[in-house]
N, C-alpha and C positions, 0 to 999 in steps of 0.2 A: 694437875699432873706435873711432877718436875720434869726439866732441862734431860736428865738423863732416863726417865721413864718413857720420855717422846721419844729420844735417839734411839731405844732398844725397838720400840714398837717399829719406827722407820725401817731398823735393820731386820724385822722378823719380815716385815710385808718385802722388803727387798729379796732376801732371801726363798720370798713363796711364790716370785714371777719371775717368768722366764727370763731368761738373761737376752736370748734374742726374740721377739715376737715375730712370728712367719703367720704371712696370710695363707689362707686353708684356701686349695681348689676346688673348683667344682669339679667331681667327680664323673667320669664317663668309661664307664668300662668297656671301651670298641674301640675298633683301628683309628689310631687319631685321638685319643682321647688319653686321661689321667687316673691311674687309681691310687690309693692311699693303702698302706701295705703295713698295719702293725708289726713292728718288732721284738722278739724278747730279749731286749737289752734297756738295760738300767741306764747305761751313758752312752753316749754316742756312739753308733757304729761306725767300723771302717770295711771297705771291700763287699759291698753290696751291691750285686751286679742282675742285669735283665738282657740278656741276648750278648753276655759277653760285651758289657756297658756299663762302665759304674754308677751307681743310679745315686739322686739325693737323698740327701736325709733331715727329715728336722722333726722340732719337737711338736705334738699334735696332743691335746687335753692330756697330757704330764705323762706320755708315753713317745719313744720313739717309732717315727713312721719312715717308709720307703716311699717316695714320691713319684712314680714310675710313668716314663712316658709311654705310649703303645703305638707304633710304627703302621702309616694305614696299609700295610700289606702284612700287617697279624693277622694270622687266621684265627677265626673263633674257637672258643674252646678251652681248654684248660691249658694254664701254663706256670711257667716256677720263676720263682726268686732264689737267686741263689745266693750264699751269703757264707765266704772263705774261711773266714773262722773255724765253724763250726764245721761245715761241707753240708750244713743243714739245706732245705728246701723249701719255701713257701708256695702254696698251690695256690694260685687266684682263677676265675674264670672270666673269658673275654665273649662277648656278644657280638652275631653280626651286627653291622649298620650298615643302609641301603642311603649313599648319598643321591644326588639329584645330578643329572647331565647337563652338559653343555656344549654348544659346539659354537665354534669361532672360527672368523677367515682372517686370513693373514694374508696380507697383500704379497712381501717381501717370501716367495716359498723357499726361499737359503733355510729361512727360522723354520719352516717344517721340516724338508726334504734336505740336511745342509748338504753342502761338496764334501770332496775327500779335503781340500785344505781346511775348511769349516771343521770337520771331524776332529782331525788332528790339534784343533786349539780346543777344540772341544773338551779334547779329552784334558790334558793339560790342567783347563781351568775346574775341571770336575774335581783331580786330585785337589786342588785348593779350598776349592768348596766345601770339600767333604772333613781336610782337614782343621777348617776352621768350625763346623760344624760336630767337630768330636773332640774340639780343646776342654780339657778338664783346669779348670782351678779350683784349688781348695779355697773356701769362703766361709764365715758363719753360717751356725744351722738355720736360713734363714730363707724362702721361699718368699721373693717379691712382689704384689699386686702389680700388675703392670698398667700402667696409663696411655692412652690412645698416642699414638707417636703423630699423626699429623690429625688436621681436621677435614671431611671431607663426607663425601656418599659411599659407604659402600656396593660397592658394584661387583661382587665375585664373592662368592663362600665360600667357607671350607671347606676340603675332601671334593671339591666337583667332578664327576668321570669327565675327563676334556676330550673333545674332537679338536683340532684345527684340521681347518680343509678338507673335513670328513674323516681325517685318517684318526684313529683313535691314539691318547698319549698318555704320562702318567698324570694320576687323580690332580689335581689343584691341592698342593702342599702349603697355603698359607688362603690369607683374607686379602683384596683387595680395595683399596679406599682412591676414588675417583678424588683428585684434585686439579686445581689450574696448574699449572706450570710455573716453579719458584715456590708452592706453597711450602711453607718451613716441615720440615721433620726433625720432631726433636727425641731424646732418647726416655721411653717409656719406664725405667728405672737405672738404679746405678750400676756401672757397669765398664768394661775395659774392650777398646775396641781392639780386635783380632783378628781382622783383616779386613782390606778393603779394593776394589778394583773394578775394570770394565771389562763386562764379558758378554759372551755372545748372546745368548738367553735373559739373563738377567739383566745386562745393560752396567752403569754403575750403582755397584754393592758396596753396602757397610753392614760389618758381622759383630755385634756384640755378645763379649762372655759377662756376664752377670751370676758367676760362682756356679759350681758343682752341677756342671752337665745342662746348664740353661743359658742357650743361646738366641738371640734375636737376628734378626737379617732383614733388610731393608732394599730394595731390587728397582728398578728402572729407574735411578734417580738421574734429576738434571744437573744437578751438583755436590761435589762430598766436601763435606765442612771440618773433617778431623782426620785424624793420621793414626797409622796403626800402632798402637801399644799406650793409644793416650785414656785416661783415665775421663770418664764420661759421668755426671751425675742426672738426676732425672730430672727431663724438664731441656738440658742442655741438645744448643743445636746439632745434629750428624749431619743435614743436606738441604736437597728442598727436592719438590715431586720434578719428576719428569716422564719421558718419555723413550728412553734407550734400552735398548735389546730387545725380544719381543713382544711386542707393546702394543698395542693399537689406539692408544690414546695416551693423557696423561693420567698417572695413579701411581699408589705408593700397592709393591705386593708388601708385604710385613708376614715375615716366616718368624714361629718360633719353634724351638729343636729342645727336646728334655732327653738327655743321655741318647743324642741322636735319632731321636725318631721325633719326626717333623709331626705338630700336635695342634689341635684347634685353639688359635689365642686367645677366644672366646672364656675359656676354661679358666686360666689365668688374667682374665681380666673384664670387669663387671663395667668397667667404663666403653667396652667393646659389646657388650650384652645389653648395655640402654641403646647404641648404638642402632645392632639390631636391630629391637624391638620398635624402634621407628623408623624402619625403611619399611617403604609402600612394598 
């Protein structure tokens, strides 16, 4: 074969693979989970939205897919994709799911029961929370496997109906990973951090955007390693475990948020799924 017969072959196989490769989710059609939403478009869409949320998109066996997170206060049942363009409608349907209870005491009853001063930063740091959890970047059509952000037990599932001190509160919005205190956390894929601080609840947070409505969050840390707007690669330090806000021990919670609806990381991440499958 000549010189120029190999280059054409190169450039046909180039031309028959995707220009970005996205790892594919596990699929879970219920509160908290991910579905995969064919599109009829040829090239990439724009303005694909799930609850008034612009939702991802990447390319899935040489079609375009909607990547949809589902919010664990979906109610079951039939629901739409909507999509600007056209003002067309996509019908998916959502399953219930029955997570598992748990109840927890908190010594510190401010973190159940807060004050009215408590209230008031409360609120304060919610708008920030929320707005960092609904930051949009445009990124490659590209859906990242994520990598265990610290090493440890975990100790807390996803979706759990919580008690503390009996009073009932919302579900458990992430995974928790029991560590020593300083254990390193480092950032699960690439990504731009988008805020970060000490708050009542959560303790010290770091929030990374990792493109088109996929955010991670990282909660009772002992220490924050990076500064807001710095560009974070995977593997790279963000903190180490602690113990601040409400917490009853040391552990990392690790939230991930898909067009703002807080999702099991599990789904997105197979290194989180062996995990699992070896806890007693």
């Amino acid at each position: 074969m000549t010189i120029k017969n190999i280059l054409y072959t190169l450039f046909l196989m180039l031309m028959a693979t995707p220009l970005f490769a996205s790892f594919t989710p596990q699929q879970a059609a219920v509160p908290g989970g991910v579905v995969l939403i064919q599109l009829p478009h040829d090239t990439q869409p724009s303005g694909i939205y799930f609850n008034n949320r612009r939702v991802m998109t990447i390319q899935h066996q040489e079609r375009w897919h909607a990547v949809v997170g589902l919010p664990l206060s979906l109610k079951p049942g039939t629901h739409h994709l909507q999509m600007d363009s056209s003002k067309q409608k996509l019908a998916f349907v959502v399953e219930a799911m029955a997570y598992e209870t748990q109840y927890i005491t908190v010594k510190n009853k401010r973190h159940v029961n807060p004050n009215k001063l408590d209230m008031d930063r409360i609120g304060k740091e919610s708008a920030e929370i929320k707005s960092a959890l609904r930051s949009w970047r445009d990124a490659p059509p590209s859906l990242p496997e994520l990598a265990l952000p610290v090493q440890g037990r975990l100790s807390s599932s996803f979706g759990l109906q919580r008690y503390f001190n009996e009073q009932p509160r919302k579900p458990h919005s992430g995974i928790d990973i029991a560590a020593p205190e300083g254990t390193p956390i480092t950032s699960p894929a690439d990504g731009v951090v988008v805020r970060t601080g000490a708050y009542f609840f959560n303790g010290n947070s770091v929030f990374v955007d990792h493109g088109q409505g996929l955010i991670t969050m990282y909660c009772h840390m002992h220490e924050i390693a990076v500064s807001e707007g710095a560009s974070v690669k995977q593997g790279e330090l963000l903190g180490s475990v602690g113990t601040t806000g409400r917490s009853t021990g040391p552990h990392l919670h690790w939230g991930v948020s898909l067009n703002d609806a807080r999702i099991n990381p599990a789904l997105l991440s197979p290194a989180l799924q062996r995990l699992q499958q070896s806890a007693p």
